[in-house]
Each structure stands twice: as structure tokens, then as C-alpha cells.
C-alpha positions as CSV (number, residue, x, y, z in Angstrom):
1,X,-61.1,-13.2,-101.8
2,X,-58.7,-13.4,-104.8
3,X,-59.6,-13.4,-108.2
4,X,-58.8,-17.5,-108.7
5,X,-61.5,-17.4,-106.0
6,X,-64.4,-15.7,-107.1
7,X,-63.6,-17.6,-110.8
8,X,-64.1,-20.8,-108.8
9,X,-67.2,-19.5,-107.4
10,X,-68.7,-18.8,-110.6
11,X,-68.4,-22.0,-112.1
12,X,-69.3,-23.5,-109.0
13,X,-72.6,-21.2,-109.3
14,X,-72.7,-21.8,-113.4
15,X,-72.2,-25.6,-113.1
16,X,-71.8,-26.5,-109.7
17,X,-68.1,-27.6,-110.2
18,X,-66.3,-27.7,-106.7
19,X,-62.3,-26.8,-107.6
20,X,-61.3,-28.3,-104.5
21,X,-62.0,-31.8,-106.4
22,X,-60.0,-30.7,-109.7
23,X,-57.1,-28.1,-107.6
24,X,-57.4,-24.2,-108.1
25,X,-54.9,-24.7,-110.5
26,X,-56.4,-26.1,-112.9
27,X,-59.2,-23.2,-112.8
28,X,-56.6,-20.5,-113.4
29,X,-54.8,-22.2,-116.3
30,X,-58.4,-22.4,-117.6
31,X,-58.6,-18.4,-116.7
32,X,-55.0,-17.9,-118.6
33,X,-56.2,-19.7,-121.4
34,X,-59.0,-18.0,-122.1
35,X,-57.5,-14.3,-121.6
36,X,-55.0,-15.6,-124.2
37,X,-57.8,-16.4,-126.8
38,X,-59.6,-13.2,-125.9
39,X,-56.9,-10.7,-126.0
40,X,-57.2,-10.0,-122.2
41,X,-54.4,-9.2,-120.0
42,X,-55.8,-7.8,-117.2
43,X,-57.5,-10.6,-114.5
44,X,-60.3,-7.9,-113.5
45,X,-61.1,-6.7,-116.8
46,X,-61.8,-10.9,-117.4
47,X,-63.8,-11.4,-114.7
48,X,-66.1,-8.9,-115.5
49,X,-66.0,-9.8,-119.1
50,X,-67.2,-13.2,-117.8
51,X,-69.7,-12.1,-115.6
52,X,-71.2,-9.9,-118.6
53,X,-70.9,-12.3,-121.8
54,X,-72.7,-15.6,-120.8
55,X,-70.6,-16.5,-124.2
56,X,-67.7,-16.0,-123.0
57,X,-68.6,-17.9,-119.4
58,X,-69.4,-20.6,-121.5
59,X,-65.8,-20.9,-123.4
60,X,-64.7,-20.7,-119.7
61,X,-66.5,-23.8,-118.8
62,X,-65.3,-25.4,-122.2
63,X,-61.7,-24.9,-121.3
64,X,-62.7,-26.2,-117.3
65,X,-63.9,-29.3,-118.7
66,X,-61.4,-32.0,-119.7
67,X,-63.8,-34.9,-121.1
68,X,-62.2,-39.0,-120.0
69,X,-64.0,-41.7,-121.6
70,X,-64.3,-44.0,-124.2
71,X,-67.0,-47.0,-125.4
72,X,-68.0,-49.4,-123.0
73,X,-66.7,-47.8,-119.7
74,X,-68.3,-50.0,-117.6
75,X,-69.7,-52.5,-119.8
76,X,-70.8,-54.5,-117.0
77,X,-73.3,-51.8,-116.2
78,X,-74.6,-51.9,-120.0
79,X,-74.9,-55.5,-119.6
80,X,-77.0,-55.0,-116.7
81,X,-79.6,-52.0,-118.3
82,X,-79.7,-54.2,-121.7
83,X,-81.0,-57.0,-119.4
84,X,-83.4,-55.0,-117.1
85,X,-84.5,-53.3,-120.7
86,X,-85.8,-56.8,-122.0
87,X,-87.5,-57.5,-118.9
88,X,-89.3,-54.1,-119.3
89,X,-90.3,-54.4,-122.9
90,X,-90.7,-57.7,-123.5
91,X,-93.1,-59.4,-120.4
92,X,-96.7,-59.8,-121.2
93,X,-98.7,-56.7,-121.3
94,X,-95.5,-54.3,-122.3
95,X,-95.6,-55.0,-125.9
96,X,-96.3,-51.2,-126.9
97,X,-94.3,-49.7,-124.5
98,X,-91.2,-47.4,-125.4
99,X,-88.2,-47.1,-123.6
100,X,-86.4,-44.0,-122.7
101,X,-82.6,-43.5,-121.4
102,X,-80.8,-40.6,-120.3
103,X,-77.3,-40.1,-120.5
104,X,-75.7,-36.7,-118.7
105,X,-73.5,-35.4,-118.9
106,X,-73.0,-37.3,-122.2
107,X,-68.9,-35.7,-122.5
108,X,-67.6,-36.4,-126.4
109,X,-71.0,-38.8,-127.0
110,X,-69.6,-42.6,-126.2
111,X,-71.4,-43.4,-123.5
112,X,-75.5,-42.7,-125.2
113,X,-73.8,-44.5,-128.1
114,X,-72.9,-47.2,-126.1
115,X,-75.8,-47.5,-124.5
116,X,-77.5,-47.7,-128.2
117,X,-75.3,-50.3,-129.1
118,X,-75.8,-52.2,-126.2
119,X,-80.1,-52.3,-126.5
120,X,-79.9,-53.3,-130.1
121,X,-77.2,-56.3,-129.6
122,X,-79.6,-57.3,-127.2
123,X,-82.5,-57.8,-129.7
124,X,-84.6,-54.8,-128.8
125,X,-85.8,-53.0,-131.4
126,X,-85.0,-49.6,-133.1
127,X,-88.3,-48.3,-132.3
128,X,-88.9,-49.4,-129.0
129,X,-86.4,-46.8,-127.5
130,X,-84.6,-43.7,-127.4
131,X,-81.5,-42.4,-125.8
132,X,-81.2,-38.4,-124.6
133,X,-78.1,-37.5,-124.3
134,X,-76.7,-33.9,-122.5
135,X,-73.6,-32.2,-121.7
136,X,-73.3,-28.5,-120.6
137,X,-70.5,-28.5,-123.2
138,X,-71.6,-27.1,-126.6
139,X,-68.4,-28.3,-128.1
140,X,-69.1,-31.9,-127.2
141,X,-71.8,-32.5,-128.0
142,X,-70.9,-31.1,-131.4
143,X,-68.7,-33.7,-131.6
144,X,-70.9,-36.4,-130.4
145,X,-73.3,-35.7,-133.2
146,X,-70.3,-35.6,-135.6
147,X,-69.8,-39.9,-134.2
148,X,-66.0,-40.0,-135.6
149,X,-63.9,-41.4,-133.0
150,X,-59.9,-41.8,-132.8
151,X,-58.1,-44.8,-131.2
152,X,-58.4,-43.4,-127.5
153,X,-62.4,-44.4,-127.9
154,X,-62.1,-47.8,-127.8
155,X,-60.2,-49.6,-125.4
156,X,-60.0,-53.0,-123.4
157,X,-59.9,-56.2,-124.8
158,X,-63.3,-56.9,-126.5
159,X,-63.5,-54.6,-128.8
160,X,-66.2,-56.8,-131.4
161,X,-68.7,-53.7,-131.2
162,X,-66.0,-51.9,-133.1
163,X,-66.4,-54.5,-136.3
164,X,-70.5,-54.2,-135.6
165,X,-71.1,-51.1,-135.7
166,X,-68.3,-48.3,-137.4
167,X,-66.6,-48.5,-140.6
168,X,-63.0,-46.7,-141.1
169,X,-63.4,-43.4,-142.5
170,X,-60.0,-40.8,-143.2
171,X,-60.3,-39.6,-140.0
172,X,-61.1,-42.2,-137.7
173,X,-64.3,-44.6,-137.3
174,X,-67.6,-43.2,-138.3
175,X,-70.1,-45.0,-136.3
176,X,-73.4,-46.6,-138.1
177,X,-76.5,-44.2,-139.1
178,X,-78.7,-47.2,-137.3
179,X,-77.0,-46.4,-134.1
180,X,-76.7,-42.5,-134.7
181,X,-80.5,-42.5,-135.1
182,X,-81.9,-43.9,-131.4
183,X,-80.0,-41.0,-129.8
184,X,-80.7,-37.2,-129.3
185,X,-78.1,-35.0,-128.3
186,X,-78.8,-31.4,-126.8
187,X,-76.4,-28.9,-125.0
188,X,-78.0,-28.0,-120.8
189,X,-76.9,-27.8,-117.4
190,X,-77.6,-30.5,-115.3
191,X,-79.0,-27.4,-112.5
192,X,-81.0,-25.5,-114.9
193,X,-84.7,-25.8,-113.8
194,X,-86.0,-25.7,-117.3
195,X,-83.9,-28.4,-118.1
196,X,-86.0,-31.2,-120.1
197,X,-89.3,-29.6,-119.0
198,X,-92.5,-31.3,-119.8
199,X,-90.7,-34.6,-120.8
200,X,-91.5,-37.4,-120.0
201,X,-89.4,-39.7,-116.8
202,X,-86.8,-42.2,-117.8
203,X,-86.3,-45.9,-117.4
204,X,-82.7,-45.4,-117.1
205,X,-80.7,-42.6,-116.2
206,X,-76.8,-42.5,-116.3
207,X,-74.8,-39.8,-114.6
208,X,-71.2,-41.2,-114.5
209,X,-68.4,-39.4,-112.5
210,X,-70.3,-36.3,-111.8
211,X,-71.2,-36.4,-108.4
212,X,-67.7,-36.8,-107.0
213,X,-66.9,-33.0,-108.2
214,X,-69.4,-31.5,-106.4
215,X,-69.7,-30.4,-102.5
216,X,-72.0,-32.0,-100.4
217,X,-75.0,-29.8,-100.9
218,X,-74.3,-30.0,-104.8
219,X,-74.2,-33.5,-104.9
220,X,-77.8,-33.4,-103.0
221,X,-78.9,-31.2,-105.3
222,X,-78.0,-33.3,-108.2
223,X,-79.0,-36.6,-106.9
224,X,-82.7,-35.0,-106.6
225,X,-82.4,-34.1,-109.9
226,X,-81.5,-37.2,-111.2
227,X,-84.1,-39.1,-109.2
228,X,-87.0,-36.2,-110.7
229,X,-86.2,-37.1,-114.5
230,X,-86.2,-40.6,-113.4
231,X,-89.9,-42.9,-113.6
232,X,-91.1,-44.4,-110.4
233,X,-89.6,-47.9,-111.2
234,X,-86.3,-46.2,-112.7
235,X,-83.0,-46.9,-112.7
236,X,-79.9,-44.5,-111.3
237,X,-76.3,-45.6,-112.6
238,X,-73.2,-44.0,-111.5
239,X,-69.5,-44.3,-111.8
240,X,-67.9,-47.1,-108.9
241,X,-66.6,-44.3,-107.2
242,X,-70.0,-42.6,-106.3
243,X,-71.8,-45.9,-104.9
244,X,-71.5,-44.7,-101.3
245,X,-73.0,-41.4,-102.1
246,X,-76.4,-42.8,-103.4
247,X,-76.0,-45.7,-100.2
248,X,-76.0,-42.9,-98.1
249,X,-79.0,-41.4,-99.1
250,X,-80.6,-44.6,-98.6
251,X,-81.3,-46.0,-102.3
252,X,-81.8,-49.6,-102.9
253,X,-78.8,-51.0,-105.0
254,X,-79.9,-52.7,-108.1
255,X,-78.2,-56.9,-107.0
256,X,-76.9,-57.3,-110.3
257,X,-73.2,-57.7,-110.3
258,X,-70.6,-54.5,-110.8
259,X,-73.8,-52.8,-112.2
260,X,-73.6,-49.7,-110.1
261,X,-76.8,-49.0,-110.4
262,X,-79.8,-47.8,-107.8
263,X,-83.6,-47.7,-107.6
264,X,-84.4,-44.2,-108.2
265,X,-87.3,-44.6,-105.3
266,X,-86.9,-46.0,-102.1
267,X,-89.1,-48.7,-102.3
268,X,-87.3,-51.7,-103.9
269,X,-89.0,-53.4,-106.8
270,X,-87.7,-57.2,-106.6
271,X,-89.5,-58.2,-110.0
272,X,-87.7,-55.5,-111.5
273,X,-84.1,-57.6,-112.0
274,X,-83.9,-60.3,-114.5
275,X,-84.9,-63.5,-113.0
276,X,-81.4,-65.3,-113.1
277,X,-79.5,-62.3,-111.5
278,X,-81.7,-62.5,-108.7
279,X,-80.5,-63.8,-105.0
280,X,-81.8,-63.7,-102.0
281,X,-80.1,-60.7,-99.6
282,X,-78.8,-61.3,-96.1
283,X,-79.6,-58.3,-93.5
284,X,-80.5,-55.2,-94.6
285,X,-77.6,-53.3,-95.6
286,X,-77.1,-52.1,-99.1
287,X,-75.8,-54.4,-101.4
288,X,-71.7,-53.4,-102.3
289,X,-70.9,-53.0,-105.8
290,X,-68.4,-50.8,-105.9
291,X,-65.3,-52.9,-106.2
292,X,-62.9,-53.3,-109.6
293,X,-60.5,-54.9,-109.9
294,X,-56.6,-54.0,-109.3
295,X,-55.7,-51.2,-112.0
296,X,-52.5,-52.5,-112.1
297,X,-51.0,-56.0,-112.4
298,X,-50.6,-57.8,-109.2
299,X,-47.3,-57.5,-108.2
300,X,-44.6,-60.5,-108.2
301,X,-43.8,-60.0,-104.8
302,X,-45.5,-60.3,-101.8
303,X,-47.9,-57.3,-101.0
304,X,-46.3,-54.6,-98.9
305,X,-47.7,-55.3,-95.4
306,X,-49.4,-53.0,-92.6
307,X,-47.2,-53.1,-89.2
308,X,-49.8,-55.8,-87.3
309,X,-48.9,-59.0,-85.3
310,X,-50.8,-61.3,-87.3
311,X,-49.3,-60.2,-91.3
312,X,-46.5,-62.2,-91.0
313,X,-47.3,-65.5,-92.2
314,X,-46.1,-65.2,-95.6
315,X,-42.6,-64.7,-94.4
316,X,-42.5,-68.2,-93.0
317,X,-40.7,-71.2,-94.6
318,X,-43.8,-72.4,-96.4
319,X,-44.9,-69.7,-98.3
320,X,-45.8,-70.5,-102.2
321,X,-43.8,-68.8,-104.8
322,X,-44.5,-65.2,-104.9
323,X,-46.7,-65.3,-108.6
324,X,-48.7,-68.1,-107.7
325,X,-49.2,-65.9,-104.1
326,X,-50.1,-63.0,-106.3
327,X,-52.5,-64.8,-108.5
328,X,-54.2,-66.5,-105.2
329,X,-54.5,-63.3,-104.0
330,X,-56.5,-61.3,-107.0
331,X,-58.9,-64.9,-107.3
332,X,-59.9,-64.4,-103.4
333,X,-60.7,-60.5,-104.1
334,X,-62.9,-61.3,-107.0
335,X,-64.2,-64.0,-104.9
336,X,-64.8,-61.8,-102.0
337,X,-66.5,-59.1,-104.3
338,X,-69.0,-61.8,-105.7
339,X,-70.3,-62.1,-103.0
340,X,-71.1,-59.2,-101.7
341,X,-72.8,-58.9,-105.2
342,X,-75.0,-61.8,-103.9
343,X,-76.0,-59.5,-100.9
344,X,-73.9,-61.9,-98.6
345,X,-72.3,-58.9,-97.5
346,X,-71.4,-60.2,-93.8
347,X,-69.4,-63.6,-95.0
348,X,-67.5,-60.9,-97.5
349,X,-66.6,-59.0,-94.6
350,X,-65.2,-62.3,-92.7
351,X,-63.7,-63.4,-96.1
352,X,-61.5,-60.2,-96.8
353,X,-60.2,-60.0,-93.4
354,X,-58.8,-63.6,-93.5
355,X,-57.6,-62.7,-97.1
356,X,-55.7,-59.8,-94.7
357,X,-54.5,-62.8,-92.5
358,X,-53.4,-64.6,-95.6
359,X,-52.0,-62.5,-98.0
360,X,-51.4,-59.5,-96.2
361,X,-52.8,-55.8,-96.5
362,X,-52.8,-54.7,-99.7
363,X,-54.5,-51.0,-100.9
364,X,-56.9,-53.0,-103.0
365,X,-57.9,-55.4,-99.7
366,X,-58.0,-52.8,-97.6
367,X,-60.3,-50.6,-100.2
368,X,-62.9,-53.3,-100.9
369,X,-63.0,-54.0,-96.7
370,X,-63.7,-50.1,-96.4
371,X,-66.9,-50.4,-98.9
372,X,-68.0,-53.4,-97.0
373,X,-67.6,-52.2,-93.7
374,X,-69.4,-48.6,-95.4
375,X,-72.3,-50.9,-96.4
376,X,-73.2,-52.6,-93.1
377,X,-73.1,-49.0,-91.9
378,X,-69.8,-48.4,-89.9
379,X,-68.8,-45.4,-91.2
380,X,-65.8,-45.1,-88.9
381,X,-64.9,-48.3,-89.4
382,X,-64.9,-48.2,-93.2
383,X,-62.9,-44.1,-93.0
384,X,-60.1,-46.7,-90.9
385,X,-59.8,-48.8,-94.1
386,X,-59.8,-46.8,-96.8
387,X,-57.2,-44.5,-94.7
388,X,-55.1,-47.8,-94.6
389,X,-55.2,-48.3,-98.0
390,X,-53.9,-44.8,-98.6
391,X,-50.9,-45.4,-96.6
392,X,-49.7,-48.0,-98.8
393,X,-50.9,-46.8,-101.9
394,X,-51.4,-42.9,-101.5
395,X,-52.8,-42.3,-104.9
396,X,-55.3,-45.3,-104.8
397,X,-58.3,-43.1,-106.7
398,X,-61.4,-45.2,-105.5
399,X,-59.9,-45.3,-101.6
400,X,-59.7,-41.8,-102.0
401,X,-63.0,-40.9,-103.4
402,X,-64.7,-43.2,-101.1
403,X,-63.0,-41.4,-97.8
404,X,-64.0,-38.0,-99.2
405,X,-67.4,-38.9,-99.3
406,X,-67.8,-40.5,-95.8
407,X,-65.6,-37.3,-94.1
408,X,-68.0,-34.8,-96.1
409,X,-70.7,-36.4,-94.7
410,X,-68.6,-36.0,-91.2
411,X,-69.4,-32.7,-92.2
412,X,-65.3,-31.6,-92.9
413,X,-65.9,-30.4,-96.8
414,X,-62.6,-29.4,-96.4
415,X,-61.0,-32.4,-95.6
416,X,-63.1,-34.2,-98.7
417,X,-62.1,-31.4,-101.3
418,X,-58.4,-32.3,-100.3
419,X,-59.0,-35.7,-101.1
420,X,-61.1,-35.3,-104.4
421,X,-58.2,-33.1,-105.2
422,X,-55.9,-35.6,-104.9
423,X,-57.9,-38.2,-106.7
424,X,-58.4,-35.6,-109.7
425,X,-54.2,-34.7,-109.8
426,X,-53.4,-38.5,-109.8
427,X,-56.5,-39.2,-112.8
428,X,-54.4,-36.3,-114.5
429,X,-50.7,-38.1,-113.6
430,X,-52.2,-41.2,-115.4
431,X,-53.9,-39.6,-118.5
């Protein structure tokens, strides 16, 4: 085993990071970097001083972790917890009750704060909850509690909170004392079994792009321990490209639109979701919300095309202009993605593949077919599609995120850690 190799086994063991899904690489330039600081120049002489200093394990974990996120990720999802939040608090018979929210890993502090601001734009009051909010990272969560953010915090186009709740300081925005207040930042580890012993469960617990760093037995691991802090009637929510993890181990989505959120128990609670969200659900396979839209803008042109008889039609005489054919084709994916929202996930699945007919195969068409085809079950099926996607767009992050988890659960880890590894380098190419 080389020494790169037994590094990567300790923080796999320490944190339960797999390197496959971030590149061996990027473990040994954390390795260099840290003999640097520490006046080491000898690999063996490192390892063991890791292996001995658990101070000095956790500057190695500081250097491993590269923190990507910024206010309102997903603010969809908020929207979704700040509704199922005033259900919970305000229906006859709750008025005393308190509301709790975990956030971890809780990176650099926006997404508890978030999550803060969210709850008390929706009218529920300061003292009817609280946020916890943990990162392994000691050094984060310094700076969360410090709540100065630079530009890279806020992005997208809404950015109204901003106005609501910071004011500019020297170095950047310093966010509100109000909002400061409802959360409670502590440094853990996610595996440690003393972790937030003898507290009470959560309503809501958020664990964003976590999972998809982890092996299979890790993420097993870690979805148990998610559902354990969580109360009976509680709430999972995870990043877009960890739906089909938590499908696979049979929890009920949450039918609220691009929430990406799951009951915590297997036994769905209908009176749970807020009474306009809710629809009634066509067979019985998990509800797909796992689809965003296109990162990029839709192309001019027509969309590159898989070699199959029937992609041809755009090439004929009467084809519309290629914008207006590029704008057509983004309104039928949102369109497609509603409703599988709606639980209609069968007329999706006939609705993207004569999208395919129409407007050819895109990476995006192709991506939100493989999740479709994942929900109703056909795992082979859905591995075709996102493979597809890949070959027209081979750094397509969710296509590739979603294939590693269906070929892990193939049972080739290896296979999955190539993939996750690509994901990771093309997140990197991007930042």
C-alpha cells in the first residue's frame, strides 16, 4: 500500500471521506501542504505524526475540505421546510410547540443561516425555533459564528434577503444579531457516536452534498444516522444529486416541488405537506425531484443528436428557427419535470421521450429520462440514460452522480468512485 494510500484510509476512517470521489490527488496535495506548514519532509515521519497528534489529523482534514456554497443554495428546498414549518407550528393544538433544525455539515455557516432567514420571513417566530448547525471543520465554523460574508456568498438573481437581513461592514456583510441568535454552531463528526447525545430529534434535518463522497457502506452508515437525529414525522433534505440514494433505501419523497426532501420514516405522513402542494400520486414509485434545470444556456443550435433512426426531424425543411427551437425545448423539460413533481411520473416518462423525438437527445433530456426511469424502478434502464447523457456531455455532474450511485449499488464501487471522481474534477474545473 503506498503512503497516499493509507492517508486516504485515515480520513476515510476519521471522516468517512472516500478519495475516489475527490481523486487521490487532491489527498496528497493536502498531505504536501500540511508537511510544508509543519516542517516535515519526510512522508513516514507525517504519517505517523498524524496518526499520533489528533491535532495535527485535524489540520489534515481542514486542508482536505474545500467548502462550495453560498445563501439560498436551493432555495426551493427552504421554501418548502418554511411551509411544512407553519403547518407544524401553527395548526390547532401546536401552539407551544418548538421547532428544531439541523444543519450538517454546516461548511462556512450559509446554509443554518439561511434556513433562519427563511423561518422568520415566513412569520414564525424567534422563539418558536432553533437551528443546530455542525461541521467537522473547526475553522468553519469559526467563521460561521464570525457571519461576515464576501461577494461569493450571495449569488442568483434574488438577492432581497441580502437588503433584509446584513448591513455592509469593512470587510464584507455582517449578517443581523436577530438572525445570528436562532442558530448554534458546534464543531463534530457526522460518525462520532457521542455526537448530539441526549438531544432531543429534529423536525428537519439538512445534509447537503455529503453522501455522494462516501462508499456505499458509508453512505448507509450516514443515512441511519441522519434518520436517528431525525423525529418520527421528520424531514431528510439532501442535495439533487443524492435523491436516488435515499429512493433506494426506500424513503417516501416529500411531493413538494424541487424540494429534495424525504420522510425520515417509512411510513408516509400525507397531512404532513401543506394543503396546496398536495396531489394525488399515480403508482407507487417514488416521486422524482431531482431535476434542475440546464447549468448552462440552451444552446442556439440544434442539440447535438444520439445516432437513432427517429432524431432526424429537426433537419427537415420545416424546422423553426434554432432559438425559438432552443427555448421550446427548455419549456418542455420544465414541463416534464412538473410533473413528475405531481407524482405523474409515468406521463413524464412518455413526455420526455417524445421531447427526444422532437428536439433530439440532449445530456439534460437524456439525465432527467435516467431519474424517471430510476424512480419507476428500472435501474438498468435508467444506468442506459444517464450513460447517454455522458456521451454527449461527459462532464454532465448530476448524470454522473446519479450513474455512480445506481452501479455502486450494482455492487462495482469501483466503477462509482471513477465517476464521483469525475464529477468532483469537473466541480473543481468550474470553481
Amino acid at each position: 500500500m503506498s503512503l497516499v494510500e493509507e492517508f486516504s484510509g485515515l480520513l476515510k476512517r476519521r471522516m468517512g471521506l472516500d478519495s475516489g470521489s475527490i481523486g487521490q490527488a487532491a489527498v496528497e496535495r493536502a498531505v504536501r501542504h500540511r508537511m510544508h506548514a509543519a516542517g516535515v519532509d519526510d512522508e513516514q515521519d507525517y504519517l505517523m505524526r498524524v496518526q499520533a497528534w489528533p491535532d495535527e489529523m485535524q489540520q489534515l482534514i481542514e486542508a482536505v475540505i474545500v467548502p462550495e456554497t453560498w445563501f439560498f443554495r436551493y432555495p426551493e428546498s427552504q421554501d418548502a421546510m418554511a411551509a411544512l414549518a407553519r403547518e407544524r407550528l401553527f395548526a390547532p393544538g401546536c401552539e407551544g410547540r418548538m421547532l428544531r433544525v439541523l444543519s450538517v455539515p454546516c461548511s462556512s455557516g450559509e446554509e443554518p443561516y439561511s434556513i433562519a432567514m427563511a423561518l422568520l420571513d415566513a412569520g414564525v417566530p424567534s422563539h418558536r425555533f432553533h437551528v443546530d448547525a455542525i461541521d467537522i471543520s473547526v475553522r468553519m465554523v469559526e467563521f460561521a459564528q464570525r457571519a461576515v460574508y464576501g461577494r461569493n456568498s450571495f449569488r442568483g438573481g434574488d438577492l432581497a434577503f441580502r437588503d433584509r437581513h446584513f448591513s455592509e461592514v469593512p470587510d464584507g456583510q455582517q449578517l443581523a444579531a436577530r438572525v445570528r441568535g436562532q442558530v448554534r454552531f458546534q464543531s463534530g463528526n457526522l460518525f462520532d457516536p457521542n455526537l448530539l447525545a441526549g438531544a432531543a430529534p429534529y423536525d428537519f434535518v439538512f445534509c447537503r452534498n455529503l453522501l455522494i463522497y462516501f462508499d456505499l457502506a458509508t453512505q448507509e452508515r450516514a443515512v441511519q444516522v441522519l434518520r436517528r437525529f431525525a423525529r418520527d414525522d421528520g424531514v431528510l433534505f439532501v442535495g439533487p444529486a443524492e435523491t436516488s440514494l435515499l429512493t433506494g433505501r426506500r424513503l417516501p419523497a416529500v411531493p413538494l416541488a424541487r424540494s429534495f426532501a424525504f420522510r425520515a420514516k417509512p411510513a408516509p405522513a400525507p397531512a404532513e405537506m401543506p394543503a396546496a402542494a398536495r396531489a394525488p400520486l399515480s403508482g407507487q414509485g417514488p416521486i422524482v425531484h431531482a431535476w434542475t434545470p440546464p447549468r448552462r444556456p440552451v444552446a442556439q443550435t440544434p442539440a447535438p443528436r444520439l445516432p437513432v433512426p427517429h432524431a432526424a426531424i429537426a433537419d427537415t425543411p420545416s424546422a423553426p428557427p434554432a432559438a425559438a427551437t432552443g427555448q421550446a425545448a427548455q419549456t418542455s423539460l420544465r414541463e416534464i419535470a412538473a410533473l413528475a413533481d405531481l407524482g405523474r411520473v409515468r406521463d413524464a416518462m412518455a413526455k420526455c421521450q417524445a421531447h427526444i423525438d422532437i428536439h433530439g437527445a440532449s445530456a439534460d433530456a437524456l439525465h432527467l429520462q435516467g431519474l424517471l426511469l430510476d424512480a419507476e424502478g428500472q435501474s438498468r434502464q435508467a444506468q442506459a440514460a444517464y450513460r447517454k447523457a455522458l456521451y454527449l456531455d461527459p462532464n454532465h455532474r448530476e448524470a454522473l452522480l446519479h450513474l455512480a450511485a445506481l452501479v455502486a449499488s450494482d455492487g462495482d464501487h469501483e466503477g462509482a468512485r471513477r465517476l464521483q471522481a469525475r464529477a468532483a474534477r469537473g466541480e473543481a474545473r468550474r470553481d
